[in-house]
N, C-alpha and C positions, 0 to 999 in steps of 0.2 A: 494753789489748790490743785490734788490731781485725784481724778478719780479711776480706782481699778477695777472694776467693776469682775472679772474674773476671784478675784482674791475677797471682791466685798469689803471695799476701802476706799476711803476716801480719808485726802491725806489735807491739812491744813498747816500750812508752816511757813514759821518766817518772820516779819516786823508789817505792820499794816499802819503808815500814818499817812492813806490819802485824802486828798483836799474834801472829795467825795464818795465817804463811804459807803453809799447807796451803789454806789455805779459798778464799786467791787464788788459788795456780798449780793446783789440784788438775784444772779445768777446760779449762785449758791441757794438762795433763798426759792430761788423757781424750783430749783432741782427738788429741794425737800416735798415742796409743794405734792411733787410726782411721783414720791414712792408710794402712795394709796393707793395707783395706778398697779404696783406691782406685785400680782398675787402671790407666785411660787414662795413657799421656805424658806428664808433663807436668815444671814445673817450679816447685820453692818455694823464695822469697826470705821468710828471717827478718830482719827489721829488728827490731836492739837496741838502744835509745837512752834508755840508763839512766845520768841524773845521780848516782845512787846507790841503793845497796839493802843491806838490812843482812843479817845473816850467812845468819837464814833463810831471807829472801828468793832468796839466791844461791844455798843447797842445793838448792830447789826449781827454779829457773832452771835447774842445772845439771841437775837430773835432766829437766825438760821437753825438755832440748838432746840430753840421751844418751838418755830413751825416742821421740824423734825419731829420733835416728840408725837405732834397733834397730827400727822399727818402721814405716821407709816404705817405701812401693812399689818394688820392682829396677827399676823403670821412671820414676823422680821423680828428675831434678837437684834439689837442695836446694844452697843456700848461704847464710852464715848474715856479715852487713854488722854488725859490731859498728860502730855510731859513739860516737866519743870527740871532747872536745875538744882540741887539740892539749896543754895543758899538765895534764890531768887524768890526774895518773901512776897512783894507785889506779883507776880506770878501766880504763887500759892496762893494768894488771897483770893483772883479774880478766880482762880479755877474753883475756889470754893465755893464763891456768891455764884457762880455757874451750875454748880453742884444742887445747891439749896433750889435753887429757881428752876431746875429743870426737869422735868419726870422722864428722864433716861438715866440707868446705871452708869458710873462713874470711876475710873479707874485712873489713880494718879502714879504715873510713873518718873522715876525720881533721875534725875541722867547725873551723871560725875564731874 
């Protein structure tokens, strides 16, 4: 996870099957917490670019994606760039029950 805070990105990528998914995302999860904090304009791009994660991994995801939703600035576009590979169906799947559940726009980008 890396955040760019110039560019208004924060980046999510890679395989997540730790013992303790809490310990990962928990920090993550603080972060969201904190953009209510942040008044200026602006605009955040969630890049997802997850080969896989296991079940933990994905509760935590999903609550870092819905305490984002609940908890940024009225004045923050947010949109959230799942990438998937095109034949990676359990991917497309999770990125969609992510889609359905979470009240930020959703853009699925398709890699080769």
């Amino acid at each position: 996870m890396r955040y760019i805070p110039e560019e208004g990105r924060l980046i999510v990528k890679g395989r997540s099957l730790p013992e303790d998914a809490y310990m990962l995302f928990s920090p993550l999860i603080d972060w969201a917490k904190s953009q209510r904090e942040i008044q200026a304009e602006r605009s955040l791009v969630v890049d997802i670019e997850m080969d896989y994660f296991n079940s933990s991994s994905g509760r935590y995801l999903l609550e870092f994606l819905d305490t984002l939703a609940h908890n940024v600035h009225t004045n923050t576009r947010v949109l959230i760039r799942w990438f998937v590979e095109k034949d990676d169906e359990l991917m497309m799947e999770k990125g969609e029950e992510f889609r359905l559940l979470v009240k930020i726009p959703f853009e699925f980008v398709y890699l080769d």
